[in-house]
C-alpha positions in Angstrom: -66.5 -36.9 -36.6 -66.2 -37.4 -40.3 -67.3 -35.1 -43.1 -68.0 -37.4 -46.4 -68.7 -35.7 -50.3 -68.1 -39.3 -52.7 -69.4 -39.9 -55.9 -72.7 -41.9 -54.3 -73.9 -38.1 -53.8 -72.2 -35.9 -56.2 -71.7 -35.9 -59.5 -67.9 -35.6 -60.1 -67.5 -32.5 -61.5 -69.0 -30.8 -58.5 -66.6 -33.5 -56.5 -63.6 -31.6 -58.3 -64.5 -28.5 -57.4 -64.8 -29.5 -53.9 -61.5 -31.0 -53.2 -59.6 -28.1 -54.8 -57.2 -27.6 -51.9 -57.6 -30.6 -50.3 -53.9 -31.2 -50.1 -53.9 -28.8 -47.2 -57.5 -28.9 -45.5 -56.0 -30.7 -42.9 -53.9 -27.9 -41.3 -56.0 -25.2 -42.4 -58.8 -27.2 -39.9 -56.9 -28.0 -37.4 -54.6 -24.7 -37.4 -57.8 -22.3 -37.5 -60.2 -24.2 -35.6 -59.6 -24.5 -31.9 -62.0 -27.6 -30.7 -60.1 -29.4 -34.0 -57.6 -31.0 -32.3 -57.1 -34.0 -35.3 -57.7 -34.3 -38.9 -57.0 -37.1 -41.7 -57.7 -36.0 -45.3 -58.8 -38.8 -47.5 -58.9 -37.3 -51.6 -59.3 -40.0 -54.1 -60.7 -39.6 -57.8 -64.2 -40.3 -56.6 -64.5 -39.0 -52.6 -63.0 -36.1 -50.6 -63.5 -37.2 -46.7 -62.3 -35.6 -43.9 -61.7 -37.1 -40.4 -61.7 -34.7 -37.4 -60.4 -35.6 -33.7 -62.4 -32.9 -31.6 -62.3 -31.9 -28.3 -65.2 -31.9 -26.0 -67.2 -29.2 -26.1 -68.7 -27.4 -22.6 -71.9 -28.5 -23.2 -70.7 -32.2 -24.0 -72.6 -35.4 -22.8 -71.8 -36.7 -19.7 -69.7 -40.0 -21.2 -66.5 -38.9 -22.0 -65.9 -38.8 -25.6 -69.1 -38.4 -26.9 -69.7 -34.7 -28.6 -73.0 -32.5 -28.5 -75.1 -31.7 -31.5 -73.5 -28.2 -31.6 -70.1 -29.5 -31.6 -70.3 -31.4 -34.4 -72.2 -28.2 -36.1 -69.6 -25.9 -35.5 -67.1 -27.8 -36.7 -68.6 -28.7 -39.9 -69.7 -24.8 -40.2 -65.6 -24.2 -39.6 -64.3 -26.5 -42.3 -67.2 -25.9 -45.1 -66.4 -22.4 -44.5 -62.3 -23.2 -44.9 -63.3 -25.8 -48.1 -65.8 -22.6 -49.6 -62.5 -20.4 -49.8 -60.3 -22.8 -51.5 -62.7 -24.0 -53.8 -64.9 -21.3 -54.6 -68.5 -22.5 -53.9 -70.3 -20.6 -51.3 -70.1 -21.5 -47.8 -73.9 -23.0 -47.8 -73.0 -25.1 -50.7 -69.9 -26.3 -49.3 -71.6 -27.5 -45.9 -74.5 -29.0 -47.6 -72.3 -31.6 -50.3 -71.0 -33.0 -46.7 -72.5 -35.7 -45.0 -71.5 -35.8 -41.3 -71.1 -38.8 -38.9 -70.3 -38.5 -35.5 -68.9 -42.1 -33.2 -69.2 -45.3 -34.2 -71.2 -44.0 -37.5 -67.6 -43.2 -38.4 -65.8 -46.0 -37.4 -68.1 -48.2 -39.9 -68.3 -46.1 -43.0 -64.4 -45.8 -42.8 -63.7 -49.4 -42.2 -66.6 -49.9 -45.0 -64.5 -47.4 -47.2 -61.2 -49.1 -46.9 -62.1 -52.3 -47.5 -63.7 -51.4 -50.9 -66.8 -51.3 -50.3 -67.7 -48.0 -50.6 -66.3 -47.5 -53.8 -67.3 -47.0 -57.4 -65.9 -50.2 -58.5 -67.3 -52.5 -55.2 -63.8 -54.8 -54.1 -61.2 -52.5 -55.2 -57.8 -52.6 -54.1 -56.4 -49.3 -54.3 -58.4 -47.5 -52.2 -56.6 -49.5 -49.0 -53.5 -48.1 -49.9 -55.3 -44.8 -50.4 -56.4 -45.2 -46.7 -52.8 -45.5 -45.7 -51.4 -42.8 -47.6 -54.2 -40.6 -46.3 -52.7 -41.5 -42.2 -49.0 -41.0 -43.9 -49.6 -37.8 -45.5 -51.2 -36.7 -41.6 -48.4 -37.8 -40.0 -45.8 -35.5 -42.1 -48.2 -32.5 -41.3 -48.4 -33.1 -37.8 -52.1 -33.2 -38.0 -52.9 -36.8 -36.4 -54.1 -37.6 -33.1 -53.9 -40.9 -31.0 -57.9 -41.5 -31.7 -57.3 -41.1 -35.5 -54.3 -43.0 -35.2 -55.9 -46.0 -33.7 -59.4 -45.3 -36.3 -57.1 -45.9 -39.1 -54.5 -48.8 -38.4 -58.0 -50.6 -37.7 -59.5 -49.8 -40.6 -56.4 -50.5 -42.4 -56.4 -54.0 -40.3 -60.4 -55.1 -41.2 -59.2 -53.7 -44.6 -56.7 -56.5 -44.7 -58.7 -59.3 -43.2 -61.4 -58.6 -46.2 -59.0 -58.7 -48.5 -57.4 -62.2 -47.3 -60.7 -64.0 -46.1 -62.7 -63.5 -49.0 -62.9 -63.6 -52.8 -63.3 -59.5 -52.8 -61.4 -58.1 -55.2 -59.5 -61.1 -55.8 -60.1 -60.4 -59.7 -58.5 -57.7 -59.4 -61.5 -55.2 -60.1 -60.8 -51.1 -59.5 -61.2 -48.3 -61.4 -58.1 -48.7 -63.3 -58.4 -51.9 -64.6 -62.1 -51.4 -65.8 -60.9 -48.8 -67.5 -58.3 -50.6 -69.6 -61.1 -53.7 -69.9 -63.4 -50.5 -72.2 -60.2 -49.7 -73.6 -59.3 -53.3 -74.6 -61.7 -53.6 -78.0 -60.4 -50.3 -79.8 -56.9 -51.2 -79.4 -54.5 -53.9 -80.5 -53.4 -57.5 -79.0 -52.1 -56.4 -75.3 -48.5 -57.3 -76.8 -48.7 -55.0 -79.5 -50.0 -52.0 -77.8 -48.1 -49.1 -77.3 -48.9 -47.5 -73.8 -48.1 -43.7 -72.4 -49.1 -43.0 -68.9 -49.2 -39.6 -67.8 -48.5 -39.0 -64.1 -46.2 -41.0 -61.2 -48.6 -41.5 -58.9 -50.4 -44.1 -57.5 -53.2 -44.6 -60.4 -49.6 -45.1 -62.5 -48.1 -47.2 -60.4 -51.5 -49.3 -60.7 -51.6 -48.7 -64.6 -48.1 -50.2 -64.9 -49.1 -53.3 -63.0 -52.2 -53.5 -64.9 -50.9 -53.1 -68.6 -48.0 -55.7 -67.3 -50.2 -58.4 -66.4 -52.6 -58.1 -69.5 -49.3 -58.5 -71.9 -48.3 -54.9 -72.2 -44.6 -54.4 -72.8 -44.5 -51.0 -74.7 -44.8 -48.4 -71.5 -43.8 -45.0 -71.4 -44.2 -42.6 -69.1 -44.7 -38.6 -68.8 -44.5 -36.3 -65.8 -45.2 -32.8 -66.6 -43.2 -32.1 -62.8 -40.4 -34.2 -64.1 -40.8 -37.2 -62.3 -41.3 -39.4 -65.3 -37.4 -41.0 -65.0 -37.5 -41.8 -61.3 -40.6 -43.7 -61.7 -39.6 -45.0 -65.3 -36.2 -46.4 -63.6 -37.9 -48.0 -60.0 -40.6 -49.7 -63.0 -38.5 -50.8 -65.9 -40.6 -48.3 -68.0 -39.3 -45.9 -70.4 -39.8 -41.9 -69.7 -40.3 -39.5 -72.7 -40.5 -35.7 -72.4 -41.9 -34.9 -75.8 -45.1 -35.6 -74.5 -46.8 -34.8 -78.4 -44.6 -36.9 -80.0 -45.3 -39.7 -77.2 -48.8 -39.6 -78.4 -48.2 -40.1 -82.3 -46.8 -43.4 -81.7 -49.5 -44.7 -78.9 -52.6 -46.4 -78.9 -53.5 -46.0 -75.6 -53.0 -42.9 -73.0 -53.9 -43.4 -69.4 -53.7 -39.4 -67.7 -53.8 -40.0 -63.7 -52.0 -37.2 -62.7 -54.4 -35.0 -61.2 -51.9 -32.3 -62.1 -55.0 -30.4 -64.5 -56.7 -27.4 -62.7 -60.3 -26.3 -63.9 -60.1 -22.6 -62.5 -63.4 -21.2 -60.9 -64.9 -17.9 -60.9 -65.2 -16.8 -56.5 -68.4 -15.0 -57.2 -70.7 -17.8 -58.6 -68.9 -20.9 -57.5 -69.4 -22.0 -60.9 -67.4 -23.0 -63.9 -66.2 -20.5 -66.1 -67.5 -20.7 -69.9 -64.4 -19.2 -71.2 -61.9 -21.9 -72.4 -58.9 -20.0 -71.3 -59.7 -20.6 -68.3 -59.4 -24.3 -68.5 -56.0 -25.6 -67.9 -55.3 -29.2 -69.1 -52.4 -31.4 -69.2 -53.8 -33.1 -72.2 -55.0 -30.8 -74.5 -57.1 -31.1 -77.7 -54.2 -29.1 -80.0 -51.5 -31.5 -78.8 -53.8 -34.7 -79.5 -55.1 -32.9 -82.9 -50.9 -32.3 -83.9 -49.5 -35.4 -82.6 -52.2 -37.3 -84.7 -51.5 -35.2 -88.2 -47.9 -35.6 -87.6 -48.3 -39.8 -87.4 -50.4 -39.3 -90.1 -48.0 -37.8 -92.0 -45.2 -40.4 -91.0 -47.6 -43.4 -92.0 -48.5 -41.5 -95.3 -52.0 -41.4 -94.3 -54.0 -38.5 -93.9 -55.6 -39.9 -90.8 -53.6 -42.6 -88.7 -55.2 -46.2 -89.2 -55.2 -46.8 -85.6 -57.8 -45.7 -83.2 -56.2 -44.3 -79.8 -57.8 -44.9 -77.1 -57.7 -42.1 -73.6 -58.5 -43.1 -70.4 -58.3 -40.2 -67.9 -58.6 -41.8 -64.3 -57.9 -38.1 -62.7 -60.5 -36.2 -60.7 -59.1 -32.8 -61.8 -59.4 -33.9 -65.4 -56.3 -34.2 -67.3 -57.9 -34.3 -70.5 -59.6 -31.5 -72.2 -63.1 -33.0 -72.7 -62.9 -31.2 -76.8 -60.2 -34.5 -77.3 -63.4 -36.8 -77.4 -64.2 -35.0 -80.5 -61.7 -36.1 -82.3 -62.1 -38.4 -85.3 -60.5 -41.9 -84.1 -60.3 -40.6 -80.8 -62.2 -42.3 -77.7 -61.7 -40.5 -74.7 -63.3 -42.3 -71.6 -63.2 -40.4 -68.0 -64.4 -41.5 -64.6 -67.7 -41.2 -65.0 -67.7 -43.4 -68.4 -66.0 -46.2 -66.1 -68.8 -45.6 -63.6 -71.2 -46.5 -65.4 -69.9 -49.7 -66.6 -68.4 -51.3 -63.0 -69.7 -54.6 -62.7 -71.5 -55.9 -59.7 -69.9 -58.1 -57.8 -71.8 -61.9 -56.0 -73.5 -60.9 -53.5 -72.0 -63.5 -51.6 -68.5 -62.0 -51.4 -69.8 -58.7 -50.3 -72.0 -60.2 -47.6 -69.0 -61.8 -46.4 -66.6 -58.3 -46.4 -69.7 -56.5 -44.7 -69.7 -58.9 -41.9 -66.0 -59.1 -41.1 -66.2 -54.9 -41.0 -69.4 -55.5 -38.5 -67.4 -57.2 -36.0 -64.1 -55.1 -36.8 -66.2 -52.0 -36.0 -67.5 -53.6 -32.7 -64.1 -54.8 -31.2 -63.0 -51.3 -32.4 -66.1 -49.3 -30.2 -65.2 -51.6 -27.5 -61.7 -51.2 -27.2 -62.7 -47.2 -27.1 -65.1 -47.3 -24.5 -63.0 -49.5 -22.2 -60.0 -46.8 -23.1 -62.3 -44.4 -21.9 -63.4 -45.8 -19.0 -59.5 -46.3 -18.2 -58.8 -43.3 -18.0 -61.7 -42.8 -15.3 -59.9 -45.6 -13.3 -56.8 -44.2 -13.2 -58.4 -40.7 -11.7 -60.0 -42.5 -9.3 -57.1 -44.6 -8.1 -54.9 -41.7 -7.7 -58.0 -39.6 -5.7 -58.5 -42.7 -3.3 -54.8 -42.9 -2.8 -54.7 -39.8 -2.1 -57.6 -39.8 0.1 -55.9 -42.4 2.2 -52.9 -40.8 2.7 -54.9 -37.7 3.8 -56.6 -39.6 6.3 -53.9 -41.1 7.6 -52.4 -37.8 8.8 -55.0 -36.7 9.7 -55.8 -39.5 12.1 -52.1 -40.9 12.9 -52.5 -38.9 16.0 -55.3 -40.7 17.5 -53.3 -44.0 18.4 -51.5 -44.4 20.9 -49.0 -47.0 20.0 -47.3 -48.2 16.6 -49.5 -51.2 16.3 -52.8 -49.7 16.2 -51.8 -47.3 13.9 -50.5 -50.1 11.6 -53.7 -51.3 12.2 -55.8 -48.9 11.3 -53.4 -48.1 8.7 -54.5 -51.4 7.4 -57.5 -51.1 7.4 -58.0 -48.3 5.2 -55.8 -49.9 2.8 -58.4 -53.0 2.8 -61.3 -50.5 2.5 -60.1 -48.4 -0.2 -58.8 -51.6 -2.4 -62.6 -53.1 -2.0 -64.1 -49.9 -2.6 -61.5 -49.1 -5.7 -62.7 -52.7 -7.2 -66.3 -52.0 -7.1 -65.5 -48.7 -8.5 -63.7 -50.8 -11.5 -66.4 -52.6 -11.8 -68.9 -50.7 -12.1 -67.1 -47.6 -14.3 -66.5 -50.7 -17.0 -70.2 -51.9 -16.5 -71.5 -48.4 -17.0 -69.1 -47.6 -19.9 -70.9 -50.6 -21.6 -74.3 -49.0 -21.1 -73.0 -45.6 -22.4 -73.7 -44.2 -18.6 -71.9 -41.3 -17.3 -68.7 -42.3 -16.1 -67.4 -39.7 -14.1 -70.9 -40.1 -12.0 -69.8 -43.4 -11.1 -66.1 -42.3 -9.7 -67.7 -39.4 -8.0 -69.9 -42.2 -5.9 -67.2 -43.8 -4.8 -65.2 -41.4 -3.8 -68.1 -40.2 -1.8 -68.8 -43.3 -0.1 -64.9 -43.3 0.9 -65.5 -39.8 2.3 -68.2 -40.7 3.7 -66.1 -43.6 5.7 -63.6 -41.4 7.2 -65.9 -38.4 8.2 -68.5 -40.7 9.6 -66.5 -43.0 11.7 -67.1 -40.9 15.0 -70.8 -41.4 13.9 -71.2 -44.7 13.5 -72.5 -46.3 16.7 -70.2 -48.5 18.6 -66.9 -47.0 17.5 -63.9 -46.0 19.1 -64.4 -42.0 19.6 -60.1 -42.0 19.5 -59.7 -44.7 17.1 -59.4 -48.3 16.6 -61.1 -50.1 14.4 -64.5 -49.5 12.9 -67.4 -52.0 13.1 -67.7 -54.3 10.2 -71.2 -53.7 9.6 -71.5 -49.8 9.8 -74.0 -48.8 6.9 -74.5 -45.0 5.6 -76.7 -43.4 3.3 -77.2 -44.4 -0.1 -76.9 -47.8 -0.1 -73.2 -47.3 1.0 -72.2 -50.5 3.0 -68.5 -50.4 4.5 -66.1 -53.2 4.7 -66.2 -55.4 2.1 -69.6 -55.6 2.1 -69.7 -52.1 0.5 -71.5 -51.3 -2.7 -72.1 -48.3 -5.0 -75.2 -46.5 -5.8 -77.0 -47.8 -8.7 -77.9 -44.5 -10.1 -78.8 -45.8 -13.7 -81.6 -47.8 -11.7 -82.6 -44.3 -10.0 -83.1 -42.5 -12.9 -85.1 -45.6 -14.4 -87.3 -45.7 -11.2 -88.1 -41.9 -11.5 -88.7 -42.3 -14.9 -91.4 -44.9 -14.1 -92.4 -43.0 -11.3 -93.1 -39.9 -13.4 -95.1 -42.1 -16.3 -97.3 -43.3 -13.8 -97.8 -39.7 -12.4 -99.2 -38.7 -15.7 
């Protein structure tokens, strides 16, 4: 199942406040919540998803993998009530931001996710990479499973096949390079604009990339955890610590760091109204001093140059109070939001069919995985049924060769009865039938073989072999005429029978 809050639903303030701990949901769920057996936590600056691997419940539906109603309630109820504690907002409000898929609901709005089409800027790239630090950051917690496993390297593989079949995103389009396209007509030529990025992350990897290929050549970077001169060396960017004086002598800051906090009051859920409580990494003193002081190094009052702030982070970076300042243009997620283009239609139609058929061969390959593992438990219970029967009747025969014989003969017998076993758990898997109803028939009819042989006229009351044409009960024909019940068609024709009852 899958428990989705993104910025289609939620404005992203109230998105902030919900993935405060996120970092950690996925433990907390999986260490405090016993059905949660599996969870992937995908944060971004505009959606906080969870993906949860859960056991069947004891009340689950009779095709394996498929969860009740009340097991996907109590697991949401679990993890809005974990999400309520770390972020403050009551439990109600936690459950209700969430929207909750179950099956192959889930498999389509991920694969639909990674391949940017889900996002606030339609085509982006970033948010595939997102996808795969999301499995990444799993796998150090020891929070995966095999079924999110395979959910994700296929979303990550239709992600890819978007990207390389058609012309989505092949502009380049995401959140940060709208950004710097607002940015671009309150701020110099490209060549002659000085640039500070705040943060190491992926956003400033992105912004790096971004500012390179429009002509930037004037980067700096600053990491208030002091990872500004690993990142500055891997990009060829310089790393300032003076973050202040950074700012007198740019014209454009881009904050990604998600390192700002808004603190919340536990009672009300809400935000406080006292500004002490608001914690940025940009705040509206530095920005107010690090102007005066270029002012005062240009001779100027007030600097000549606009600057320009773009802060991409979800936990804003930027006190909002810097927007106030003369000269000053702050621009925030929600300003880029409201200025993504649209993309053709085309393009997208394309992307939306490629994640159709990616989600299809996906279900598939599940339900035949499923039904796999039915196989195998019926193999080994018809093996082992043959070997039970064959000490229990090895006695019967009087010489070597009719017990090689009969011996052979069960062999033949259980192979047939194990192929149209196969068959028909595959064809039922395809229908979504009950699986396990399926093995239980033909285990039956192969009981049914060994206890009725004495039964069955003409044969051998010591043993020897059984008549070719020996038919039991429910439509249970030995030899290699044998078939299965059909009991989808049973329940069909007492459906009918009970419509034309009433």
């Amino acid at each position: 199942m899958s428990m989705t809050a993104s910025h289609h639903e939620l404005d992203l303030e109230a998105l902030e406040q919900l993935s405060t701990g996120a970092h950690s949901m996925g433990t907390s769920a999986v260490r405090t919540c016993e059905m949660i057996t599996g969870a992937v936590v995908l944060a971004t600056c505009n959606r906080f998803e969870l993906y949860l691997d859960l056991a069947d419940g004891a009340a689950r539906s009779a095709v394996p993998g498929t969860l009740t109603e009340r097991d996907l309630a109590h697991a949401a109820d679990e993890v809005a009530r974990l999400i309520a504690v770390e972020s403050g907002v009551s439990q109600e409000a936690a459950r209700s931001a969430f929207t909750v898929r179950s099956g192959a609901d889930v498999t389509r709005h991920l694969f639909t996710v990674a391949s940017g089409l889900d996002s606030m800027v339609v085509g982006e790239r970033e948010i595939a990479g997102q996808v795969r630090r999301a499995l990444d950051s799993s796998h150090a917690e020891a929070t995966t499973s095999p079924r999110l496993e395979r959910l994700f390297q296929s979303a990550s593989r239709a992600s890819k096949r978007v990207a390389h079949t058609t012309h989505l995103g092949a502009d380049g389009r995401s959140v940060v390079s709208v950004g710097l396209d607002l940015a671009e007509a309150s701020i110099p030529p490209w060549r002659q604009t000085s640039a500070v990025i705040v943060g190491t992350g992926a956003y400033a990897g992105a912004t790096v990339a971004a500012l390179r290929a429009r002509g930037c050549a004037d980067i700096a970077v600053y990491s208030a955890s002091g990872r500004a001169e690993q990142f500055a060396r891997d990009r060829g960017v310089d790393a300032v610590t003076d973050l202040v004086a950074a700012l007198g002598e740019a014209d454009l800051v881009v904050s990604c760091s998600g390192a700002g906090r808004r603190n919340r009051t536990g009672s009300t859920g809400l935000p406080s109204d006292d500004p002490t409580a608001l914690r940025y990494i940009l705040e509206t003193a530095a920005v107010v001093a690090a102007r005066e002081d270029a002012g005062v190094r240009a001779g100027d009052a007030v600097p000549a140059r606009p600057l320009v702030v773009l802060d991409l982070a979800l936990h804003h970076d930027v006190d909002p109070g810097v927007g106030d300042i003369d000269q000053v243009l702050l621009m925030d997620l929600g300003t880029i939001r409201s200025h993504a283009p649209s993309t053709s239609s085309l393009p997208v139609r394309a992307a939306r069919e490629i994640v159709a058929a990616a989600v299809v061969d996906f279900s598939d390959g599940e339900t035949m995985r499923s039904a796999d593992a039915v196989v195998v438990g019926l193999r080994d219970r018809i093996a082992l049924e043959v070997e039970a029967e064959l000490a229990r009747s090895a006695s019967s025969f009087s010489t070597p060769a009719d017990l090689a014989a009969h011996e052979k003969s069960l062999r033949r017998f259980a192979a047939t009865m194990l192929h149209r076993g196969i068959t028909r758990i595959r064809e039922a898997a395809r229908a979504g039938e009950p699986l396990d109803e399926v093995a239980e028939d033909t285990a039956t009819v192969l009981s049914m073989r060994w206890k009725g042989r004495r039964a069955v006229p003409g044969a051998a009351p010591t043993g020897g072999a059984l008549p070719d044409r020996a038919v039991l009960s429910d439509r249970a024909v030995l030899s290699d005429r044998a078939v299965l019940p059909d009991r989808a068609a049973e329940r069909r024709t007492a459906q009918q029978g009970d419509l034309a009852a009433g």
